[in-house]
C-alpha positions as CSV (number, residue, x, y, z in Angstrom):
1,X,0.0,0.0,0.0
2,X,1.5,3.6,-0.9
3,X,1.1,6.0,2.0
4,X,0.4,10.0,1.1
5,X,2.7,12.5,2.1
6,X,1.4,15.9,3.3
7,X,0.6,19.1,1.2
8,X,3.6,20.7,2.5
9,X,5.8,17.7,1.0
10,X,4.1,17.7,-2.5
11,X,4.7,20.8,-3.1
12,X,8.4,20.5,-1.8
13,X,8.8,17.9,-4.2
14,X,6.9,19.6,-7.3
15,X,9.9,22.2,-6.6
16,X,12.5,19.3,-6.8
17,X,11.0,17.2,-9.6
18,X,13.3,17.6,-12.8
19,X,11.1,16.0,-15.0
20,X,9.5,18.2,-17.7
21,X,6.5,15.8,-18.4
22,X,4.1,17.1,-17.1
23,X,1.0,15.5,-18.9
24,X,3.0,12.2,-16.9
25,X,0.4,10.7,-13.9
26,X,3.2,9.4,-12.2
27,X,4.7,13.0,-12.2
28,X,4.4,14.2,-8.5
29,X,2.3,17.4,-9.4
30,X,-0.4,14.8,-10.6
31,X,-1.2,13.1,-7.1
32,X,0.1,13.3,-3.8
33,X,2.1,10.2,-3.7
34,X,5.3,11.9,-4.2
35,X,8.3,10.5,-6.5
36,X,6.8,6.8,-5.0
37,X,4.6,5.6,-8.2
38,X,7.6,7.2,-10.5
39,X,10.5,5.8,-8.8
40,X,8.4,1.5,-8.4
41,X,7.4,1.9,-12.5
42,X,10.7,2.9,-13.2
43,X,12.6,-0.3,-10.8
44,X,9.9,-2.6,-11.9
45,X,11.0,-2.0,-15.8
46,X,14.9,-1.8,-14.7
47,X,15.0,2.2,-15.9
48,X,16.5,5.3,-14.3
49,X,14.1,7.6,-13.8
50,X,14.4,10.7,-15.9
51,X,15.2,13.4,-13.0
52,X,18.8,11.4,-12.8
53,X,19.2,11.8,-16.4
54,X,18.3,15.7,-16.3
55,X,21.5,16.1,-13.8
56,X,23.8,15.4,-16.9
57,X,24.2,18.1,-19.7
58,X,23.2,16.8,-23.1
59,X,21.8,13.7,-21.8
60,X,18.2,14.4,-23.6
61,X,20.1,12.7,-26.8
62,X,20.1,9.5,-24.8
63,X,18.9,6.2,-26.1
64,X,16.6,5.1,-23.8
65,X,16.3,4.9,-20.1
66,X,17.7,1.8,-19.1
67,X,20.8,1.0,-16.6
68,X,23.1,1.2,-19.0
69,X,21.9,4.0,-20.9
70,X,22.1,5.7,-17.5
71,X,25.5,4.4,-17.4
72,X,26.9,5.5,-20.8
73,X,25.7,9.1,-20.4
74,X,27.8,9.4,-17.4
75,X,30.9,7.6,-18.6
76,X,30.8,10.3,-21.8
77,X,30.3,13.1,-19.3
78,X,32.8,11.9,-17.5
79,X,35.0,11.2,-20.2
80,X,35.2,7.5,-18.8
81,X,34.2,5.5,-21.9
């Protein structure tokens, strides 16, 4: 069962969510289950969720959001190939 988290920590996390999709119901501006629904969809289909990506310049041309996507993003930012 997923517990709801107060108005006060929506709205601290609406201020902290990276993600641009909007129009997303998982995004946490949608409900007030906070990064919860976002963060199980995304371990239950072995992804990253996008947030992480958005810390990485350039990484919008990624391939997908897998593991190793994740992984190659930050190796080329890194300069770690």
């Amino acid at each position: 069962m997923i517990k709801t988290i107060g108005v006060d920590s929506v709205d601290t996390l609406n201020k902290i969510c990276t993600c641009q999709n909007l129009s997303c119901p998982l995004h946490p501006s949608n409900h007030s289950q906070g990064c919860t629904p976002c963060i199980a969809k995304n371990l239950k289909l072995k992804e990253i969720p996008s947030c992480f990506f958005n810390l990485i310049p350039n990484a919008e041309k990624r391939d997908g959001d897998t593991f190793k996507c994740f992984a190659k993003v930050v190796s080329e930012q890194t300069g770690q190939e």
